[in-house]
N, C-alpha and C positions, 0 to 999 in steps of 0.2 A: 504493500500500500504506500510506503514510503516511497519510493521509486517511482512510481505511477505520478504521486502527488508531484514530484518534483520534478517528471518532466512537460506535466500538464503548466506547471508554474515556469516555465523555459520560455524567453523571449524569441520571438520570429528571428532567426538573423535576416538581414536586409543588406545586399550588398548596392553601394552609391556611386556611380561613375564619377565622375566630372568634380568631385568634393570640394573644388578649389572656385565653382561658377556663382554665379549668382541664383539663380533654383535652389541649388544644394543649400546655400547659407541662409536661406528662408525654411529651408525645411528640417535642416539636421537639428538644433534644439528643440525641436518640438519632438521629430521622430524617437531621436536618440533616449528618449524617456521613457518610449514604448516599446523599441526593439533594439536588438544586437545589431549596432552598424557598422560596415566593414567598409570604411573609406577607400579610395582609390583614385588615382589621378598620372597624367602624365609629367605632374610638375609638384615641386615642394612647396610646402606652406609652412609659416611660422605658427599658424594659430591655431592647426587642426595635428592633434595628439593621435599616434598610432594612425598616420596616411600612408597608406601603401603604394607605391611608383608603379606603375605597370603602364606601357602603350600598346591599346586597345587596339590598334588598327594594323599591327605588329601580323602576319599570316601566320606566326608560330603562336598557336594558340595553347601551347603547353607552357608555354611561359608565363602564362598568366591564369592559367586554369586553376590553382589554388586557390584563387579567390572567391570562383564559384562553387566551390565544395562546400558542400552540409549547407548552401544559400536555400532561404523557401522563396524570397524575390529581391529580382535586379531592377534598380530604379535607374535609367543610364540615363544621365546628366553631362556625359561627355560630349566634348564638340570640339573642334578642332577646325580654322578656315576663318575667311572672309567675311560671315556675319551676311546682312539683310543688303551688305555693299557691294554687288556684284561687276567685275570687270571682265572683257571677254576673255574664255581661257583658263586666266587666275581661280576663277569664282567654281570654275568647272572644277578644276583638279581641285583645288579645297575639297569641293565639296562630296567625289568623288570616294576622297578617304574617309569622310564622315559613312557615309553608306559601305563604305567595305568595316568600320568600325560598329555599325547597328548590324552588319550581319554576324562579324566574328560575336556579339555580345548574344545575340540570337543561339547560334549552332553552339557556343560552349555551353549556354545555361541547357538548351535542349541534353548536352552530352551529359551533363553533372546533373538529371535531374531539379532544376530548380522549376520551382510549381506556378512563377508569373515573372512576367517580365514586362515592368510598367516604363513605358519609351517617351521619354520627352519630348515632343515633337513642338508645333509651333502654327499657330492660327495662319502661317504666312504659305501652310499647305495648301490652301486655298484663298491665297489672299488678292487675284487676280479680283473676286467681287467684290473686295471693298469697296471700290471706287462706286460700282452700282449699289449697292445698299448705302451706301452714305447720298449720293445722289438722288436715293429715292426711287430706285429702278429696280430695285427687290427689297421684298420687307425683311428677309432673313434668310439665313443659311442653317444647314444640320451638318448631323455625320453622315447623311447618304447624298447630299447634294457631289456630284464627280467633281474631286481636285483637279483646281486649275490654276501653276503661280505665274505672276512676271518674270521671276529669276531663280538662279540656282540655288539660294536658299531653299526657297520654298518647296523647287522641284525635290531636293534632296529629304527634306519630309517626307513628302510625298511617296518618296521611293522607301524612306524608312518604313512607313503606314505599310503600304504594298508587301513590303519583304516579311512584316507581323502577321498579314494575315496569311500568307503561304507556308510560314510556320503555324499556325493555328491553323492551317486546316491539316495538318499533317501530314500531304501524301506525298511528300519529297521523301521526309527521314521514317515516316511511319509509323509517329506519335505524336499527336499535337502539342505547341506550347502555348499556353493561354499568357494572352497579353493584351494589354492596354497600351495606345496613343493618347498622351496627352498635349492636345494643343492648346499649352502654355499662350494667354492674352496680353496682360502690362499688368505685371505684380509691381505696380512701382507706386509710390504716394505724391511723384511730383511731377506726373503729367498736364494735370491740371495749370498746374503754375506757367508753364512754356504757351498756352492759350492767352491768342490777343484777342481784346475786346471785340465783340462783333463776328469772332471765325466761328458761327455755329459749326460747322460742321467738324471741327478739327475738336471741339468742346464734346460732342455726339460722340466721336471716337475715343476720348479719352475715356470718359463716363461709361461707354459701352463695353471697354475690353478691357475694364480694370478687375482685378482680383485682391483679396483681400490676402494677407497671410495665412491667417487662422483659416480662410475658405479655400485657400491651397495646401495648406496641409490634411485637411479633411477630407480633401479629395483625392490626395495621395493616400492616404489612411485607407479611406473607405475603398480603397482600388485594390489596398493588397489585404483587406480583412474578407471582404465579400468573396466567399466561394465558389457562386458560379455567375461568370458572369457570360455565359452562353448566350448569342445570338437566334434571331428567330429561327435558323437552318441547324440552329446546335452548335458552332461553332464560337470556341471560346474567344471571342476577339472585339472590342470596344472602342470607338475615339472617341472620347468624349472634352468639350470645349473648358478649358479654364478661366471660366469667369467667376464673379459673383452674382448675386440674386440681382443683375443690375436694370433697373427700370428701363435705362436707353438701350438693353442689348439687344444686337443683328444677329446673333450667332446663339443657338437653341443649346440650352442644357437638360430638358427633357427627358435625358435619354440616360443623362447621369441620375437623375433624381429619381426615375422607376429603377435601374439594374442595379446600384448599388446605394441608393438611398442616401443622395448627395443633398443636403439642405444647407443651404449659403446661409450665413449670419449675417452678411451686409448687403448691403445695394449703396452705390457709389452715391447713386444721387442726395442720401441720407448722410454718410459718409462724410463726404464734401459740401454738404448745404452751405457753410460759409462762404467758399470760395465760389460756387453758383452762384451765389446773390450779388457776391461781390463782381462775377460775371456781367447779370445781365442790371448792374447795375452802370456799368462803366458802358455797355454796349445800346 
């Protein structure tokens, strides 16, 4: 009975790619309280205790494969390249090793059994409709609306999403790995502030794709506690948008609130009511 008790009392370990990014540092003092986390990164940091160096995008995948032993889920956080700044060429091969690094993080956790694999992706998967949904030429986007981006950011998403659900459906390696996309909004508190008087629309944008902390770590939470998060065909495989409960949002969370019983704590508009008034007072 003792033995039992105490491995029922055993934290999830949770291993974190990218530990040194900005995601990770909104997430790891919240997680780290709930789970065993096994940092990693391609670069050192002064301020994260027991970070392990490994490059993810390295094809010798035994070099790194410690790290996903005895993991129940990989949260990659890793990124590597050019950012939402694309130049021709440059942006390609960036981003190229990004996606051979979502697949080695893919096929190792498939190899070491690990039970999810939550992939940080980016609203910029589909960010080709912003412009129409801010313009008023769609009311909203989901996760079945087909990705479409402007640039090699976004497409490399894209291709990460893509590469997640060919592993959840299993008939490459002939086991599925259940996984979630999350397309990460603007976790940031000082978008607002960059808005000039009068720029509705850039005001719409902020408001709309902000996420709160506490509602991004919730989300990551509720991603890797919920057990099944099986698709309509069966198929364990989910994107779900990272916002908050935000009044102005284009982009549907619906979809996180039935499969994994995601309920946002904030809405921007509420949030920020100072700086709204002080908006449309100056506008």
């Amino acid at each position: 009975m003792a033995q039992i008790a105490s491995i029922m009392s055993e934290k999830r370990r949770v291993l974190m790619t990218g530990a040194c990014g900005i995601i990770s540092s909104l997430l790891i003092p919240e997680l780290s309280k709930s789970y065993d986390l096994r940092l990693t990164d391609f670069k050192e940091s002064d301020s994260l205790k027991d970070l392990r160096l490994a490059d993810l995008a390295d094809p010798d995948r035994d070099s790194y494969r410690h790290l996903f032993q005895g993991v129940d889920t990989v949260i990659h956080n890793g990124f590597m390249g050019s950012g939402t700044t694309d130049t021709a060429g440059e942006g390609f091969e960036a981003e190229h090793g990004n996606i051979r690094m979502a697949y080695n993080v893919y096929q190792t956790a498939w190899e070491e059994g690990v039970r999810r694999v939550i992939m940080t992706s980016s609203n910029h998967a589909a960010d080709y409709y912003e412009e129409l949904l801010l313009d008023g030429k769609m009311d909203y986007i989901d996760q079945t609306t087909q990705n479409r981006s402007y640039g090699y950011y976004g497409w490399a998403k894209d291709s990460y999403e893509h590469l997640g659900f060919v592993f959840a459906l299993g008939r490459v390696n002939g086991r599925p790995l259940s996984n979630v996309q999350m397309r990460i909004g603007a976790p940031r508190e000082t978008d607002l502030d960059e808005v000039k008087p009068g720029d509705f629309r850039r005001m719409r944008r902020a408001l709309g794709a902000y996420i709160s902390q506490r509602d991004l770590v919730q989300l990551y939470t509720r991603s890797i506690e919920t057990e099944n998060i099986e698709d309509e065909q069966g198929v364990p495989f989910q994107v779900f948008y990272g916002i908050s409960g935000n009044s102005h949002a284009f982009w549907s969370i619906a979809n996180a609130r039935k499969v994994i019983g995601y309920q946002p704590q904030d809405n921007s508009e509420v949030h920020f009511n100072e700086k709204v008034r002080r908006f449309f007072e100056a506008s």
